[in-house]
N, C-alpha and C positions, 0 to 999 in steps of 0.2 A: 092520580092522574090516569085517564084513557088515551093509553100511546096506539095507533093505528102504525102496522107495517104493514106498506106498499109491496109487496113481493113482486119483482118486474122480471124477474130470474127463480133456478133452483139449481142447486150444488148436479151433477152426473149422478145418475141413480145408488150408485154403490158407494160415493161419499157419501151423498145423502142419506144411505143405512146409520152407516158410520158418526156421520158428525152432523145429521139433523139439516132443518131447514134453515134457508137464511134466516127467516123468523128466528127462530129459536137460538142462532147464534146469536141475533141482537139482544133475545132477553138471557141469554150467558151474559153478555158484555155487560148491560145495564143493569142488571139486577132485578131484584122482588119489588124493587120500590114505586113501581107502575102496573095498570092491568092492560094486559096485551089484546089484541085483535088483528089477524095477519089477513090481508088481502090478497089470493091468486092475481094478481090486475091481467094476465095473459089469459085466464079462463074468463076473464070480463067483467071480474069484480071487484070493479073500483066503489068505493062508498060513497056516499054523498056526502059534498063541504059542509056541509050543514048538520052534520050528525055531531051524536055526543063526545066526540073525540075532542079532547083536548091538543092532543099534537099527532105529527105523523111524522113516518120515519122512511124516505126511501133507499130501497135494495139496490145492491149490485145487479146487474144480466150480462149475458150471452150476449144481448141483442145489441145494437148501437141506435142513435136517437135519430137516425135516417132513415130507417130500416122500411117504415111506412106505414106499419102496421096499426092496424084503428088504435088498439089498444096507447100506443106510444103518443098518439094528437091527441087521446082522451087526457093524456095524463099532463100533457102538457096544460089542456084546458084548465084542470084541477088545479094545477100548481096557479096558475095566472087567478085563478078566483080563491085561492086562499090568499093572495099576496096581501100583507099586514093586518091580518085575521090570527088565523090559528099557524100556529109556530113550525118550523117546519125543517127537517134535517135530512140531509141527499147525501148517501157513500154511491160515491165509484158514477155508475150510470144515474144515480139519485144528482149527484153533483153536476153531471153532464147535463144532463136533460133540465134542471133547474136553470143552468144559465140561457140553455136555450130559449125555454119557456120567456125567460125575462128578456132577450133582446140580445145574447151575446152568439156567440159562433161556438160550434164542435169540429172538430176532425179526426180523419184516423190520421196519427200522425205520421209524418217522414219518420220520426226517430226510432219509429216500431215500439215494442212489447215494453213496457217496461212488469217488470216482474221481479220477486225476492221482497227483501227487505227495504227500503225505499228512507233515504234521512231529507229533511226539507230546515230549512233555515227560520226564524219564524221573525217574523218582520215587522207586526205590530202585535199587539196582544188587548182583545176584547173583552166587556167586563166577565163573560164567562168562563174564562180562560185563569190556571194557576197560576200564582206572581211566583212560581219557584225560580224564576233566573235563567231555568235551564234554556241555552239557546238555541236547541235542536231538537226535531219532532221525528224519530221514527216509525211507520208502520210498515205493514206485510201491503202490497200493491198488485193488481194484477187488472192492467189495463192498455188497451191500444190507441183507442180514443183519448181525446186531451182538450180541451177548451182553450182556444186560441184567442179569443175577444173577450173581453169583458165584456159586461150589463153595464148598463147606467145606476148607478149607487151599489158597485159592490167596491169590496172593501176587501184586499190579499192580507192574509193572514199572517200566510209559511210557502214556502218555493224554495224551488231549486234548478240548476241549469237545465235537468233535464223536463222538469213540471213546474214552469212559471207561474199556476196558477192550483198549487194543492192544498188551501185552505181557504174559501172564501165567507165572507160575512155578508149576508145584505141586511142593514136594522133596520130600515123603512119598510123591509118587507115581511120582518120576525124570521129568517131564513139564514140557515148555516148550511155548508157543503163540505165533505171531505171527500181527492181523489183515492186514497190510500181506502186499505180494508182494516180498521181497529176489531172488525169480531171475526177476521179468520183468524184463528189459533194458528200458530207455526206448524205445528202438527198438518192441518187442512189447508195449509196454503203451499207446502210441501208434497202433499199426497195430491194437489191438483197438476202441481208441476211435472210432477212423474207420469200423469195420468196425459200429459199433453209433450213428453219427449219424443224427438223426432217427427212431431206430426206438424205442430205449431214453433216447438222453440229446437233449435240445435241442442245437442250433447253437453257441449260446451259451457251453453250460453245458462239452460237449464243448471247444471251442475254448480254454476255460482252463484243462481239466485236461491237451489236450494240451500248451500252452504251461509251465504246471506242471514238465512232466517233462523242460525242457532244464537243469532248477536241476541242480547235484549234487546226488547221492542217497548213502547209507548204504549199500548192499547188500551192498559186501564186507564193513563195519565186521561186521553182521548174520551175514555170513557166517563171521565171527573166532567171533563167538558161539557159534554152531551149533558148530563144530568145538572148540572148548575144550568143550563140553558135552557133547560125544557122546565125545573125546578122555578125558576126564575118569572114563569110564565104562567104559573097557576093564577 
C-alpha cells in the first residue's frame, strides 16, 4: 500500500535532530508494512487526490485550522474531494481540520492545554478496532484546539470529560480521526514539554503531565487500529 503523509507541522529543530520527522514517527509507529511518501503541505506540497496513493495520513501542527493560511483551505479542499474515495486518518490537527473540512466546528478551547498522558473511555468499537475488552484508550496528547460540533455522519468512538470527541469514525466517508498523538514516544512528548516550561505551560502544570507519560500508553494498540483500517482498504 502507498500511505501519503500530509506533513501540516515539524517537531522544533533540535527535537527534530533527535527524534526525526513527523513522517518518520508515523512510519516508527506503523511499520514496514506500507511504502511511504511525506508531503511538506506548508512548503505547498500538497499531492493530488488523484495520485497513486492508496491512503493518506494527516500530522499534527503548531498551526490551528483558523489560522488562514492558503495552505490550511487547500487542505481542507483535499480532505472534501477525497470523502468516500481514498481512505483517510487525521492525528491531532489532522482530526481537527477533518471535521472542519466536513461541516463540524473547532475551537481553542476554554479548558486550555491539555498535555501528558491523556486516558478516554471508548464508547462504541468499529470494525477496525481490537475486540480485547479493554475499556480504556491511552495516549500522549498535546493539543489546545478541540472540536466542539460534530459533522453529519460522524460516529465518537472514545471521550472523555475533558475531550468529548477523541476518537471519531466517519464510514461514509472511509475517514478516522484521533485527538491524541500514538507516534510521540514518551520520550518526545516529554522533551517537548520541557522544551515549552514556563513559556506555554506552568511549572506545575508541566511537571504532571511529564510525570503522566511514565504510565503505559496505548500507542501500538492505536497503531493495530490504523493498520487493520488502512489494511482493510486495499
Amino acid at each position: 500500500m502507498n500511505l501519503g503523509i500530509l506533513e501540516t507541522g515539524a517537531p522544533p529543530a533540535d527535537l527534530k535532530d533527535r527524534f526525526g520527522s513527523y513522517g518518520d514517527m508515523f512510519r516508527r509507529l506503523l511499520g514496514p508494512g506500507y511504502r511511504y511518501s511525506y508531503y511538506d503541505l506548508r512548503a505547498g506540497k500538497l499531492p493530488d487526490p488523484a495520485s497513486s496513493h492508496d491512503a493518506y495520513l494527516i500530522s499534527g501542527s503548531a498551526s490551528g485550522v483558523h489560522d488562514g493560511d492558503p495552505w490550511i483551505e487547500a487542505l481542507k479542499t483535499f480532505i472534501r474531494e477525497l470523502s468516500g474515495g481514498t481512505p483517510l486518518v487525521g492525528i491531532c490537527f489532522g482530526h481537527q481540520i477533518m471535521a472542519e473540512a466536513y461541516g463540524g466546528r473547532v475551537i481553542k478551547s476554554p479548558k486550555g492545554w491539555g498535555v501528558g498522558l491523556h486516558s478516554y473511555e471508548i464508547k462504541r468499537r468499529a470494525a477496525w478496532m481490537s475486540s480485547d475488552g479493554v475499556p480504556t484508550l491511552k495516549i500522549p496528547v498535546s493539543h489546545q484546539d478541540q472540536v466542539t460540533e460534530l459533522p453529519q455522519g460522524a460516529t465518537v468512538l472514545a471521550a472523555s470529560e475533558f475531550t468529548p470527541y477523541a476518537v471519531i469514525e466517519y464510514s461514509e466517508r472511509r475517514a478516522i480521526s484521533f485527538q491524541g498523538h500514538p507516534e510521540f514516544s514518551p520520550e518526545y512528548a516529554a522533551a517537548l514539554i520541557d522544551l515549552r516550561r514556563g513559556t506555554l505551560y506552568r511549572q506545575d502544570f508541566a511537571d504532571a503531565a511529564v510525570a503522566s507519560l511514565q504510565e503505559p500508553n496505548d500507542a501500538q494498540r492505536v497503531a493495530s487500529w490504523v493498520r487493520n483500517f488502512l489494511d482493510a482498504s486495499r
